[in-house]
C-alpha angles and dihedrals in degrees: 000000000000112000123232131225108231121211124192113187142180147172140202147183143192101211121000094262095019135111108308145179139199144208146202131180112196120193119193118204083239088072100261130138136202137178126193131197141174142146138196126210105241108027133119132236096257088054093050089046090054089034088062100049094048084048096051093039102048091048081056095044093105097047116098097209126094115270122221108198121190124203128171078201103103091182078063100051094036088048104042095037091036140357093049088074096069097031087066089043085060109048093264085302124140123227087262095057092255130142112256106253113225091015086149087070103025084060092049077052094046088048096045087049102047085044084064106032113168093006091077130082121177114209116195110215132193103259107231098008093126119269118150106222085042095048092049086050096063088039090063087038086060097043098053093047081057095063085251121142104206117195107260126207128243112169141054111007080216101084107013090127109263143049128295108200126113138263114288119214085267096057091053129081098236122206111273110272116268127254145215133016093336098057131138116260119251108273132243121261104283132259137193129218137200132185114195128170082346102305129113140226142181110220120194095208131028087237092067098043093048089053087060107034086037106120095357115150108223084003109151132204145188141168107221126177088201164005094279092047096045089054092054092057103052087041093061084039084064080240101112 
């Protein structure tokens, strides 16, 4: 199975315009992590989000694997993923007839991503919900709108300070519920699992299962609400 390069990005702003700074973390599937950081004196929030994410993808252009990016932006995800399509069918015009803010970037994205069409996922985080890579993102984005120069790491993803693992389900922004007479059924009471070292563990709260996945290297994770759900996952983990 082809691995895959994991980028996690944010942006931030005091003042929009103000003095602002972005992030990116970059994992390769070798073990390596870098983090990138920069700011600029007059921007807006919307500029440092894109900013991160051209950063993070052109340092990756000559790297064959997929490529997963994470952003909490969802002018980022609904952009990229949707309204771009029909900026660029309209001349870079909104549906109001508006010039597109910010097109200079929006069109370095578009180009990054077609350079790497079918190769790229984009993944919308809770900002500030907690998870870890996503929370040292915006702490290097700050920093850095603060005039600050943080010290950022280069070297062994193992040890570089915080935890590694993915994003959980509560980490993630989920499609709105279904209504109507073709609606889900209500969901069991949740679970959490963890597979460590190859064992396996059913865990009541998230605070219980973090404490022993946290740092792990190969540790794996999931949120279920039953038996069905419990045996795909450990189907997709190879542990069924």
């Amino acid at each position: 199975m082809e691995k895959t390069i994991q980028i996690y990005s944010d942006g931030a702003c005091s003042g929009n315009p103000g003095p602002g700074g972005w992030a990116a973390v970059v994992i390769f599937p070798e073990g390596r992590l870098l983090e990138l950081g920069g700011g600029e004196r007059s921007t807006t929030n919307n500029r440092m989000e894109m900013a991160a994410a051209i950063a993070a993808l052109s340092r990756v252009a000559d790297r064959p694997e997929p490529v997963k990016l994470y952003t909490d932006s969802g002018l980022l995800i609904n952009g990229i993923k949707g309204w771009i399509h029909g900026w660029k069918r309209k001349g870079w015009l909104t549906a109001s007839g508006e010039p597109v803010a910010n097109r200079d970037l929006w069109e370095k994205l578009d180009a990054l991503a077609q350079d790497r069409k079918g190769r790229l996922a984009w993944g919308h985080v809770k900002g500030h919900a907690g998870h870890e890579i996503n929370e040292r993102c915006d702490a290097i984005a700050v920093a850095f709108s603060k005039g600050q120069h943080p010290k950022l790491h280069d070297g062994h993803a193992v040890g570089c300070g915080y935890s590694l693992l993915e994003p959980g389900e509560e980490h993630l922004h989920k499609p709105a519920p279904k209504s109507g007479p073709r609606a889900a059924k209500p969901k069991g009471p949740a679970v959490y699992l963890s597979l460590v070292g190859g064992r396996l563990e059913r865990h009541a709260t998230w605070d219980q299962c973090r404490v022993r996945v946290h740092g792990v290297a190969g540790a794996k994770f999931k949120k279920v609400h039953s038996a069905e759900e419990e045996r795909e996952a450990l189907k997709q983990w190879g542990a069924a």
